[in-house]
N, C-alpha and C positions, 0 to 999 in steps of 0.2 A: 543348563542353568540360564536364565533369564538376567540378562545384562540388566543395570541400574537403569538404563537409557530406556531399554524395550521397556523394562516393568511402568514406565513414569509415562510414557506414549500406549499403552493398554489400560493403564488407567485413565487415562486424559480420555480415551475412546470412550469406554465405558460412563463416563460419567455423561458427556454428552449424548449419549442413547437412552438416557434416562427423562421419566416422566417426574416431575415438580408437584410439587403443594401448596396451596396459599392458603393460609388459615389465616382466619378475620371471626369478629365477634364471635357467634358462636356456629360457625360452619366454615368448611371445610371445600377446596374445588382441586381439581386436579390440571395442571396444563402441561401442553407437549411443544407450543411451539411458539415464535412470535405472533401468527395469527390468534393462535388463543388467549396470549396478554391482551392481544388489543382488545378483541371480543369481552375480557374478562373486566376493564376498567371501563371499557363503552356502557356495559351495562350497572358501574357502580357506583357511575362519575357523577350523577346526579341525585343517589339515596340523601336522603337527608338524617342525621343520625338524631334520640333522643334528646339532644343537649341543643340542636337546632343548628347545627351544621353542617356541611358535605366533609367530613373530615374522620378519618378512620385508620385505626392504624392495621398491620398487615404483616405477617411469619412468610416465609419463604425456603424451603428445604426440598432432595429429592424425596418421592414417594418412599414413605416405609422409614425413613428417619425422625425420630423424634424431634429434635432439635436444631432451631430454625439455623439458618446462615445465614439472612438476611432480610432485615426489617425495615420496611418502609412505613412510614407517618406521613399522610398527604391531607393536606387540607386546600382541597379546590379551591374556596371561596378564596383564602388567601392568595393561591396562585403558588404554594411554597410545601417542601415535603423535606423528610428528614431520611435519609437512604444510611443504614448500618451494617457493616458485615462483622456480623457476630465471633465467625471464629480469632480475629486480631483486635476485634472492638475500636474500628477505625469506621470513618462519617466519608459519604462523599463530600467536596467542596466544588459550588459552581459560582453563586450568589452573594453579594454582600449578605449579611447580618438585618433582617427588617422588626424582627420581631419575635416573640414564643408564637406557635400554635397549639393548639388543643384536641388533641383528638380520641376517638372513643374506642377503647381498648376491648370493652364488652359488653352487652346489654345488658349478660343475665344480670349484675351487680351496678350497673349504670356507671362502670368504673370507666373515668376520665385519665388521660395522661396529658400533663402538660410537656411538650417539646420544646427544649432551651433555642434560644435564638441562636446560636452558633453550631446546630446543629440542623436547624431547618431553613439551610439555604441551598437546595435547588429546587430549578420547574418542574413542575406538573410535566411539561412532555418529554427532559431530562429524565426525569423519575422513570417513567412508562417505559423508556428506550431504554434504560440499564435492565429496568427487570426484565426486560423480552432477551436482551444480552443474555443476564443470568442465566434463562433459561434453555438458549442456546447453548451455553456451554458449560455450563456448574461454576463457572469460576464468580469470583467478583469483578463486577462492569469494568471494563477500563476505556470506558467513554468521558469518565469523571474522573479529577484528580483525587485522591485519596489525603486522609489525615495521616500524620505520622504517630 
């Protein structure tokens, strides 16, 4: 029989042997590791979305799971992102308060989501560094102080 301890350190394994998902507008990428976050935001940091801004938002889960655990809302031009982990529905906190951003949830429908000001306050390279976290380890970043 599998002590509570072993079962919670085989699962903790396994989760980090797993390959990740990011799904955005209407496509879908696969990442395995910090270098492919980076590689993954290099190439998206500059798109510019229909509504006429670098700002997009972004699902997070491992492969083969439906449903995200963590949503990121970044809007470069602003310099501010909205990081969420879906399973306790708590926000990173790093930034004062500047403002709402706006970012594009998905072409086919030109659908807009506006992000409240108390939820998009962390950086752009904040941002970038929890999700490669994330994907390092399945958990939620603990680079960021969390909401309660």
């Amino acid at each position: 029989m599998i002590s509570h301890v072993e079962g919670h350190v085989a699962a903790r394994m396994r989760r980090q042997n797993l390959t990740y998902s990011v799904w955005w507008d209407i496509d879908e990428q696969e990442l395995s590791d910090a270098a492919s976050v980076e590689t993954f935001f290099s190439r998206r940091a500059d798109r510019i979305a229909p509504h006429g801004s670098r700002a997009f938002a972004y699902w997070f889960a491992p492969v083969g799971v439906e449903d995200a655990e963590l949503r990121l809302d970044i809007d470069y031009d602003a310099g501010r992102a909205a990081l969420r982990w879906l399973p306790d529905d708590t926000h990173a906190l790093e930034l004062p308060q500047a403002g709402p951003i706006t970012v594009l949830e998905t072409s086919e429908d030109g659908q807009l989501s506006e992000v409240p000001a108390e939820l998009a306050v962390v950086s752009v390279d904040s941002a970038h560094s929890a999700i490669a976290e994330y994907v390092m380890t399945g958990r939620r970043p603990t680079l960021l102080r969390w909401s309660q």
